[in-house]
C-alpha positions in Angstrom: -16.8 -23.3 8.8 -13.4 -22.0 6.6 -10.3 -22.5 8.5 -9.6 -18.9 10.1 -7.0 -16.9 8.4 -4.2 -15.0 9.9 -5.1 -11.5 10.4 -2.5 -8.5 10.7 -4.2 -5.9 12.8 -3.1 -2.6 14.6 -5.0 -0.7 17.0 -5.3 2.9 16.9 -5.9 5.1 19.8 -8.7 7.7 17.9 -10.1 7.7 14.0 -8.4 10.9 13.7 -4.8 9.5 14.7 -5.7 6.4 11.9 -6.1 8.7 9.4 -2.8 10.7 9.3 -0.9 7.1 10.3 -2.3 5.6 7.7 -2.0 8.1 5.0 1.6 8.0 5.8 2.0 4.1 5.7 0.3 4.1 1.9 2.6 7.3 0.5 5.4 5.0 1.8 3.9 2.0 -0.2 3.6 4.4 -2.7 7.2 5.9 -2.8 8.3 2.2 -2.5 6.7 0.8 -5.8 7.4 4.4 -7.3 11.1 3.4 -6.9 10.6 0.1 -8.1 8.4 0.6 -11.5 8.0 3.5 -14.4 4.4 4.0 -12.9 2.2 2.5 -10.1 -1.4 1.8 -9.6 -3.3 3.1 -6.6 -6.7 1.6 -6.1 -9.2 3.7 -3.1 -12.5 3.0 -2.1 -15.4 5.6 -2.2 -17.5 6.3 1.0 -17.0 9.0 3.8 -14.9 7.3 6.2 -11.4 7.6 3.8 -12.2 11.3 3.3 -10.0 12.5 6.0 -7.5 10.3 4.5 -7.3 11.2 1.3 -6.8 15.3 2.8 -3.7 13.9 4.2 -2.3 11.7 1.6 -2.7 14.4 -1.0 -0.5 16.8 0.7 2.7 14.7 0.7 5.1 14.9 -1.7 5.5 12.2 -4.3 5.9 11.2 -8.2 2.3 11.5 -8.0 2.4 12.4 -12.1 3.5 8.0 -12.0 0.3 7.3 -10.2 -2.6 6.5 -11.8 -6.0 5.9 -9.4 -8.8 3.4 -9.7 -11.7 2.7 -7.9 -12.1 -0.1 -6.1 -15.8 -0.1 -6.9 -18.4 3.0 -8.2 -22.3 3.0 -8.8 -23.4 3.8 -12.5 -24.0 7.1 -11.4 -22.7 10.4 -13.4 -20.4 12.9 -11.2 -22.4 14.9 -10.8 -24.7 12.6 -8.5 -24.3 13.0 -5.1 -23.0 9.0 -4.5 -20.6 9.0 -7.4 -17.0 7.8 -5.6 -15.5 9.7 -8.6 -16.8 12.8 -7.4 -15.4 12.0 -3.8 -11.8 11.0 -4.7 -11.7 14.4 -7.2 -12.2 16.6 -4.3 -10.9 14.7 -1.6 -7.5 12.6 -3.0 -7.2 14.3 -6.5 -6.1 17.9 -5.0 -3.1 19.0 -3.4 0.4 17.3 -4.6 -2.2 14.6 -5.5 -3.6 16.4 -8.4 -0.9 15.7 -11.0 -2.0 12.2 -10.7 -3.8 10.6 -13.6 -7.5 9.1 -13.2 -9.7 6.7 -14.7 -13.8 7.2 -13.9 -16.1 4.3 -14.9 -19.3 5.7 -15.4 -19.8 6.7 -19.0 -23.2 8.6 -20.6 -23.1 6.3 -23.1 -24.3 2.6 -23.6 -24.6 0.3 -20.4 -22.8 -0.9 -17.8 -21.8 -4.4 -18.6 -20.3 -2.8 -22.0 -18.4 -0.3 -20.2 -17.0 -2.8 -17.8 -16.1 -5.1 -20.3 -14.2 -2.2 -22.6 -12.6 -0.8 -18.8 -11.1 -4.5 -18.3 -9.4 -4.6 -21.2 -7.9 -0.3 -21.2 -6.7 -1.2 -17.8 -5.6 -4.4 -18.0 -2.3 -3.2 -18.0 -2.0 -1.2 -14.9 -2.5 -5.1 -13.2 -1.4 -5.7 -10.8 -2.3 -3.3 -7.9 0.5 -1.9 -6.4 -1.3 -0.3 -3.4 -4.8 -0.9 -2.6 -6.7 1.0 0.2 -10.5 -0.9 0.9 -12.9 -0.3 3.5 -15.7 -3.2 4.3 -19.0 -2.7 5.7 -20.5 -4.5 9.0 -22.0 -7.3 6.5 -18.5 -7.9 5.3 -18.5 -6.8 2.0 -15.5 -5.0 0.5 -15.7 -3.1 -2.9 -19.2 -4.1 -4.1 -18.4 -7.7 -3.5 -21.6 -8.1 -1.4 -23.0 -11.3 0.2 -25.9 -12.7 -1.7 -25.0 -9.9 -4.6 -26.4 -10.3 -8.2 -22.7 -11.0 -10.0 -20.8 -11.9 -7.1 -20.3 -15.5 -8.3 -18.7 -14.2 -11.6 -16.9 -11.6 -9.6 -15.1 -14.1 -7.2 -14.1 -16.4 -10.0 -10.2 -16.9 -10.6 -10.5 -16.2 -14.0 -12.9 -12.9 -13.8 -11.8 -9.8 -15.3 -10.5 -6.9 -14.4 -13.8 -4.8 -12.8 -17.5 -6.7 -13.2 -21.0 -5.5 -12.7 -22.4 -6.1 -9.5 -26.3 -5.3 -8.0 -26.6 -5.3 -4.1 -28.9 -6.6 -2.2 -32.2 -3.9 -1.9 -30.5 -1.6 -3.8 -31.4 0.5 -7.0 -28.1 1.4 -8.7 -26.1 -1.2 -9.7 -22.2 -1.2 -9.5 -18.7 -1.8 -10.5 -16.6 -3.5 -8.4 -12.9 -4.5 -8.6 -13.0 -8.3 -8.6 -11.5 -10.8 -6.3 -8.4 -11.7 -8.6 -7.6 -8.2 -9.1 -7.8 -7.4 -5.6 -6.2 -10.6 -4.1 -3.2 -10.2 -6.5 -2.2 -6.5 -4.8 1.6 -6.1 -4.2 0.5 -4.1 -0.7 -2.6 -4.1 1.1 -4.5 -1.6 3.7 -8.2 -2.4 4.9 -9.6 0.7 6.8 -12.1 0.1 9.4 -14.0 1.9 12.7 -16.3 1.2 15.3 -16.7 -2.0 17.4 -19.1 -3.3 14.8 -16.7 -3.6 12.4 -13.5 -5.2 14.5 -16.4 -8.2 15.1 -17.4 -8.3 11.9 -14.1 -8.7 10.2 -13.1 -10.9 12.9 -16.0 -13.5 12.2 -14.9 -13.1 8.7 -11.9 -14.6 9.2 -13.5 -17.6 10.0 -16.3 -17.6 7.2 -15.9 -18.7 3.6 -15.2 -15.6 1.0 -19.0 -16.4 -0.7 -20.9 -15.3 3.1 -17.7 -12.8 4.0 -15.9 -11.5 0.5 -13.7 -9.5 2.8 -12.1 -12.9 3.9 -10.5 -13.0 0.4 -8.1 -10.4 1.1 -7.6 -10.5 5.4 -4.3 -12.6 4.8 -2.4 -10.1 2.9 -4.1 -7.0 4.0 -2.7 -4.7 7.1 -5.9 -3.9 8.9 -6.0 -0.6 10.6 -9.0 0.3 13.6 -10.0 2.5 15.7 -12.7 2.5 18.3 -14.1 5.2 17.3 
């Protein structure tokens, strides 16, 4: 059994409550390392639960023209796919004030995807490190694609792994990027968005697990964690 790590983590009274709270809390992150540095990186997760979010966030007024998005992780899956997180955080995050923000997708129509992580490590290498990073984690404790038991997730949670590295879940088809655990570890400010009862267990027992059964663990002890019950 790891030695638990600190967690900081604030209850909210409904999801809907949450989302405005903490949409606020990251455009001040944001605002913060916008008047700190020439241009920040913003790094989002895909998935439904952050929609709601992201319509908030990309109402409020900032430099966002200084912001440049990433993924935290995507499927090789064109945009036009109904799973692409590309597609989600162009109609979601990318709209509003939020449009004049520059972003970077990862799936490419052309070669595979270990070459297009490798050639995305090096272009982006220079937006490193993450200034703000929103992640979300599943009930099996994954965050990004960092998956227990994942094809790649060795590689991935190496100190000296790149930028983003291919990953293949557990019983699923499409494989993945996924930010890897240097890159998200070395964040300047970090959110973790969860909901549901399933979740505050799970990401309590991960506090207590090593990262290679919980891969959330690696970033609990400088993430703000934000619930809600429902």
């Amino acid at each position: 059994m790891a030695e638990a790590c600190r967690m900081n983590l604030i209850e909210y009274p409904d999801r809907a409550t949450l989302m405005t709270t903490v949409a606020q809390a990251l455009a001040a992150d944001l605002a913060a390392a916008l008047a700190a540095r020439e241009a920040v990186c913003f790094a989002v997760p895909g998935g439904a639960t952050p929609g709601p979010l992201f319509d908030a966030l990309a109402q409020l007024p900032l430099d966002w023209a200084r912001v440049h998005v990433l993924l935290t992780d995507e499927r090789w899956v064109p945009e036009d796919d109904p799973q692409s997180n590309a597609a989600l955080i162009r109609s979601r995050l990318l709209t509003g004030h939020a449009a004049a923000a520059s972003f970077t997708p990862y799936y490419t129509d052309t070669g595979d995807i270990e070459t297009a992580a490798r050639t995305l490590s090096r272009s982006l290498a220079h937006v490193l490190p993450i200034d703000v990073l929103l992640l979300g984690m599943g009930a099996d404790m994954h965050t990004a694609s960092l998956f227990p038991k994942a094809e790649g997730l060795t590689e991935a949670m190496a100190d000296d792994a790149p930028l983003l590295l291919p990953i293949t879940a557990p019983g699923q088809q499409s494989r993945r990027f996924s930010l890897t655990a240097p890159a998200l570890r070395s964040a300047r400010s970090t959110h973790l968005l969860i909901t549901g009862p399933d979740k505050r267990a799970a990401v309590t027992q991960a506090a207590h697990l090593p990262a290679t059964q919980a891969p959330v663990q690696i970033i609990l002890p400088n993430a703000t964690i934000h619930w809600s019950a429902t």
